[in-house]
C-alpha positions, 0 to 999 in steps of 0.5 A: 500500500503506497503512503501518500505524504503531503508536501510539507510533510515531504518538505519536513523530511527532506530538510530536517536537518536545516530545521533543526538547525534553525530553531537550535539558532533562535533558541541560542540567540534569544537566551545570549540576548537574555544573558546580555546586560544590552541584550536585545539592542541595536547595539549589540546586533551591529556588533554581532553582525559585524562579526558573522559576516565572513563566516556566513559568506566561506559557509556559503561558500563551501556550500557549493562545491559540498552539493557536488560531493566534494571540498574546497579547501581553497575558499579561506585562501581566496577570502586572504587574498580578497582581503588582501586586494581590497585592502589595496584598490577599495579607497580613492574616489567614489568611482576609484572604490566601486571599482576597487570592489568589483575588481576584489570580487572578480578576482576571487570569482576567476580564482574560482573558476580556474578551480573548477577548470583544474577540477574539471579538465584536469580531473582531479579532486576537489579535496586535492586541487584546492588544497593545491590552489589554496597554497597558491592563493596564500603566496599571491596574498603574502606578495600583495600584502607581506606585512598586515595594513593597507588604506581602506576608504573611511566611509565606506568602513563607517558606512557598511559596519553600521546600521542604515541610518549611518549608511544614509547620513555618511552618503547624504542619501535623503533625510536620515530622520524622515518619519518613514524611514525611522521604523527601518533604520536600525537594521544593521548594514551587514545583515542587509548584505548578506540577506542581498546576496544570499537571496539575490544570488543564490536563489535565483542561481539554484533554480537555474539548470546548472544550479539544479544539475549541481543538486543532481551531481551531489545525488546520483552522478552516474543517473545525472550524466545519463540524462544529459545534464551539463555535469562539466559546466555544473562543476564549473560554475560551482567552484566559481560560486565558490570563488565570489562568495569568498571574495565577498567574505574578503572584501567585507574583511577589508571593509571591517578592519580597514586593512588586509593580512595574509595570515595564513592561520585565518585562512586555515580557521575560516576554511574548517569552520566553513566545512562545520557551518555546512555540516550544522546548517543540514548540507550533507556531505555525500552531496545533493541536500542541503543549500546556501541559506542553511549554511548561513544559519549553520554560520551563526550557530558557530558564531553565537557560541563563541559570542557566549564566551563573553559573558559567561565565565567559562576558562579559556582552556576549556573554550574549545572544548565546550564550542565542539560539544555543542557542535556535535550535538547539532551535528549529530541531531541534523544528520539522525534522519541519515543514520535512520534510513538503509536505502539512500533513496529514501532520503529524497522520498 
């Protein structure tokens, strides 16, 4: 006898594990704000956000080549790099510093896409060739910038580290304190990005062919290619992705600090917690499942565990200790559908 399931139950299933991720990040979020002496400020929102940013762009980052089965290890190296670049080109006049930005991000874009061309053409794995280029990234971030510094526009910092009523006021816009625009003014700018390019870019790219090939890749390679799927350009694109969501990550790094570092031990840091944010976030690891906007969420539970270490009296020594409990719990709470099922097709029922 066929079950007939309902779509929101089938929807329930099928991204259990981002589900679970998202009511863990409101139940965090809440009870830090709780916790906090200005807990439930816009003060302690920009701040907050502030800090996420980088995280959620390399989850969302890593996000893509996961879909596909496999790992970047390169997508802290190329946020280094960005970070480095804009630290460079991101300051002069208004014209000078758009072009800066469009120069960071096209490089890291094409630093992706020379990724899935290795990938591709050289037919190695992800795991291998981007530990390879990653390298490479790092040598071309130590020769931009071999000590820390740089000079990035003061109010372009000032202006995308606050909330939209500095945004305004810094560019003269229109009157910052108009009536209508007061209920909106306290979102913080970060945020704002990220929401932009998470649901502007990933979104409308996920529903593309090459965006669903990518999901069919991660799923059943073998059935994809027999169904004439562009698999080549899918894996391609993927890594290419993978570059721009990194370099956002390394210019908003810039923007932040107003300077670039090659640091090496940042990179290597940011590329793990990338890997973990999309394990929390209900990314499997085998492929086909999951998405960008769960990374994200997986992004901000790594972050708002660290933010409790502030205000809890927890030794510094047992720090990591505690952050990796709490991770393997969400862990291991998002993939118990998977340890479930014998058949892997029934993960897609």
């Amino acid at each position: 006898m066929t079950t007939i399931r309902s779509p929101l139950a089938t929807n329930l299933r099928q991204n259990m594990g981002f589900y679970v991720a998202l009511a863990m990040l409101a139940a965090l979020y809440l009870v830090y704000n709780f916790m906090h002496p200005r807990g439930f400020s816009a003060a302690v929102l920009i701040q907050n956000s502030n800090e996420s940013v980088a995280i959620i762009f390399l989850a969302m980052a890593q996000t893509v080549p996961v879909l596909l089965g496999g790992l970047d290890l390169s997508v802290g190296a190329i946020m280094t790099l960005s970070n480095c670049i804009a630290s460079e080109v991101v300051n002069g006049s208004p014209l000078q510093i758009v072009f800066g930005m469009i120069l960071t991000l096209a490089s890291g874009t094409a630093f992706g896409f020379a990724n899935g061309l290795i990938v591709v053409y050289g037919r190695l794995q992800p795991i291998i060739a981007t530990l390879a280029t990653g390298a490479i990234a790092i040598g071309l971030a130590l020769f931009i910038r071999p000590v820390p510094g740089g000079n990035v526009d003061g109010d372009i910092s000032w202006a995308l580290t606050n909330d939209l009523y500095e945004f305004v006021a810094t560019y003269g816009l229109f009157d910052a304190d108009a009536g209508w625009f007061k209920p909106i003014s306290w979102i913080p700018v970060p945020l704002l990005i990220v929401v932009v390019i998470a649901f502007g870019v990933w979104l409308p790219f996920k529903r593309t062919i090459t965006g669903r090939t990518i999901y069919a890749i991660g799923s059943a390679e073998g059935a994809a290619f027999m169904s004439g799927l562009p698999l080549n350009r899918a894996k391609i694109a993927a890594f290419t992705l993978a570059g721009f969501f990194a370099a956002c990550g390394g210019l908003y790094l810039a923007i932040q600090t107003s300077s670039g570092n090659a640091d090496i031990t940042q990179a290597g840091a940011y590329t793990l917690n990338s890997i973990a944010a999309v394990v929390v976030g209900g990314t499997s690891l085998l492929g086909g499942i999951g998405g960008a906007i769960g990374s994200l969420v997986g992004a901000l539970i790594l972050r708002v565990i660290s933010f409790y270490f502030r205000i809890v009296s927890i030794d510094p020594l047992l720090q990591p200790l505690v952050e990796g409990l709490v991770l393997l719990v969400a862990v291991s709470l998002g993939a118990f559908r998977t340890l479930q099922v014998k058949n892997r097709l029934n993960l897609f029922r």
